[in-house]
Backbone bond lengths (Angstrom), bond angles and torsions (degrees), N, CA, C in turn:
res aa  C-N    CA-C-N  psi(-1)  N-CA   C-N-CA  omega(-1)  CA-C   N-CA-C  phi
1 X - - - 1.440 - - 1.517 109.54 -
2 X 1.230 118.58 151.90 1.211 124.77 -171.67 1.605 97.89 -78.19
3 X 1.482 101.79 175.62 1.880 109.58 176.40 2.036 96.62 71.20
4 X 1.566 76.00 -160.24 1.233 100.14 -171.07 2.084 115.20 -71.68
5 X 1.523 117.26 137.09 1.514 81.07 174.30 1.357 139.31 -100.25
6 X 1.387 96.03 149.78 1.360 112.91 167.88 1.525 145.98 -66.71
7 X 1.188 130.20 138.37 1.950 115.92 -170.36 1.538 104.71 -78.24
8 X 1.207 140.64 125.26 1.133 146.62 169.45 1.105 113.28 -97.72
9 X 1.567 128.22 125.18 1.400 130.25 178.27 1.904 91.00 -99.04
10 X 1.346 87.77 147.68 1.731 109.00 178.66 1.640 101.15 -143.46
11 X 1.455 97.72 141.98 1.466 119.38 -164.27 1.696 102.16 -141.53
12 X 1.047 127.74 122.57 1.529 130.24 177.91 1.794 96.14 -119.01
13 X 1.055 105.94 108.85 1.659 106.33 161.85 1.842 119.14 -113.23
14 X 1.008 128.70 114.86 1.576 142.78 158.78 1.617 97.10 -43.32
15 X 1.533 97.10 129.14 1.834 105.10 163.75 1.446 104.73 -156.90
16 X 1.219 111.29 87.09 1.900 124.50 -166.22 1.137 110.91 82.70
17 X 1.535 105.89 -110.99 1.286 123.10 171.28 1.383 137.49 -112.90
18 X 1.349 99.47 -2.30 1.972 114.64 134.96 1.240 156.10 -94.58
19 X 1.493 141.90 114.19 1.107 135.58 166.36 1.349 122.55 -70.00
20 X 1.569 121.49 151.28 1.508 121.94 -150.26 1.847 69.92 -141.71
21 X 1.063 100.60 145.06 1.574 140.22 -172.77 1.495 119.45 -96.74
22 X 0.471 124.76 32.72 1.999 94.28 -175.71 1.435 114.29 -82.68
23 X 1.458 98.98 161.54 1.219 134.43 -172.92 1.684 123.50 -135.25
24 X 1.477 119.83 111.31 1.617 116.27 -159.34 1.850 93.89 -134.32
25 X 1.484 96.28 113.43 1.258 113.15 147.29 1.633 130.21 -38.20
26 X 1.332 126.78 86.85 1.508 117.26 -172.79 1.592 127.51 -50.40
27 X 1.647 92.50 -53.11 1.604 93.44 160.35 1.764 133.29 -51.84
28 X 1.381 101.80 -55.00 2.059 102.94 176.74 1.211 95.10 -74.41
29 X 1.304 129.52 -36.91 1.637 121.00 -149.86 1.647 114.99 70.79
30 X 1.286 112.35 38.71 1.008 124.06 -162.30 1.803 94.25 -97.35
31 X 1.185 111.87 142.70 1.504 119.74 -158.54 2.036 95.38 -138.98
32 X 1.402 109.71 126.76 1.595 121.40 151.76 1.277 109.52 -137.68
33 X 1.288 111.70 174.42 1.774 118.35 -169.43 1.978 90.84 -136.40
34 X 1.453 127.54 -178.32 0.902 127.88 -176.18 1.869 91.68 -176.22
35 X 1.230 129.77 123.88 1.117 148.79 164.46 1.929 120.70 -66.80
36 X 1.303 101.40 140.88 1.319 108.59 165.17 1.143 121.10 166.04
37 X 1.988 114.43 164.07 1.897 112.68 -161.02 1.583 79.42 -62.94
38 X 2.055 77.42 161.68 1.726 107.25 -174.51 2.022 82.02 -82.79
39 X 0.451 130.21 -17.18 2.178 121.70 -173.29 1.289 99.30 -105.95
40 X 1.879 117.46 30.18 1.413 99.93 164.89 1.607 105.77 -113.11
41 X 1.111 131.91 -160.63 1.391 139.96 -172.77 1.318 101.81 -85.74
42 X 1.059 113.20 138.74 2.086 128.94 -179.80 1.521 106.01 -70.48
43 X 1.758 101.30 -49.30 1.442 122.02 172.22 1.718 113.98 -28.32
44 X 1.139 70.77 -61.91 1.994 83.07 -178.16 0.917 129.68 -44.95
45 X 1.804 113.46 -65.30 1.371 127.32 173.03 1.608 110.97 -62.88
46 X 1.335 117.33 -33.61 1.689 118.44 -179.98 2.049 95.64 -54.84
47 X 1.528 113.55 -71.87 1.330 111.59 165.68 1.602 110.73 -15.78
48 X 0.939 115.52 -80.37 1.335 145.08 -154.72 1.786 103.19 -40.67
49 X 1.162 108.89 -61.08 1.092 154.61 -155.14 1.748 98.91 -75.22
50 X 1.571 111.00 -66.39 1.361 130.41 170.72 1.664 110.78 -44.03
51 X 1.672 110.35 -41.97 1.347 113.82 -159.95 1.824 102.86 -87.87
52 X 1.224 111.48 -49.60 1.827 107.49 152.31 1.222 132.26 -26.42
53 X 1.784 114.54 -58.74 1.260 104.26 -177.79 1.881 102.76 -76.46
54 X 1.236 119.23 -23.48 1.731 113.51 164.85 1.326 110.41 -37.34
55 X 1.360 114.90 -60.48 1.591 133.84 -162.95 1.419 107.15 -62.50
56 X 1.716 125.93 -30.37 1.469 127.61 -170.58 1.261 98.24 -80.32
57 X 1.689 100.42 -54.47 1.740 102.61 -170.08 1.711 100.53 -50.06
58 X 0.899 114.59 -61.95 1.575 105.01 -155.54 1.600 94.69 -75.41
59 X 1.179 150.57 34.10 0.910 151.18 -163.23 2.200 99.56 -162.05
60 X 1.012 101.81 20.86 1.274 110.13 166.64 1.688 107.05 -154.62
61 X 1.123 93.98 3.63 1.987 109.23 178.37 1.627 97.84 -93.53
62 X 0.867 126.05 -46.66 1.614 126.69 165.99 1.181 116.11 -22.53
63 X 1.692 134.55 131.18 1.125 123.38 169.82 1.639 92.45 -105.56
64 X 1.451 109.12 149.04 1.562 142.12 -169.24 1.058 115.64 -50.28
65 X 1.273 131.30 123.03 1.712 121.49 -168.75 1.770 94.39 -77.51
66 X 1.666 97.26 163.88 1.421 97.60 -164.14 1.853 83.50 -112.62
C-alpha cells in the first residue's frame, strides 16, 4: 500500500469448495472479502484481497466532489 504502513489483518475461511478472503485495515477498520476455489493458491487471493482493500482506502480518502 502506498503511504505509510499499515497492519493488515487476513483471515482465510474454507466453505465447501470456496475460500473467502478478507482483508481489514487496523487503523479505519476498514474490512473487504474476495472469493475463490478452495485448490487455488492462497497467494493469489491474499494479493487479490490486499489490492481491494488499497482500492477502498484510497477510494474512501477522496473528498466528495461538490
Amino acid at each position: 500500500m502506498a503511504g505509510p504502513q499499515r497492519e493488515v489483518f487476513l483471515e482465510f475461511r474454507q466453505v465447501g469448495n470456496v475460500v473467502k478472503a478478507t482483508a481489514i485495515d487496523s487503523e479505519t477498520m476498514t474490512e473487504v472479502s474476495v472469493v475463490g476455489p478452495a485448490h487455488g493458491a492462497r497467494e493469489m487471493l491474499r494479493r487479490t484481497a490486499l489490492a481491494k482493500l488499497e482500492y477502498v482506502l484510497k477510494r474512501n480518502a477522496k473528498p466528495p466532489a461538490k
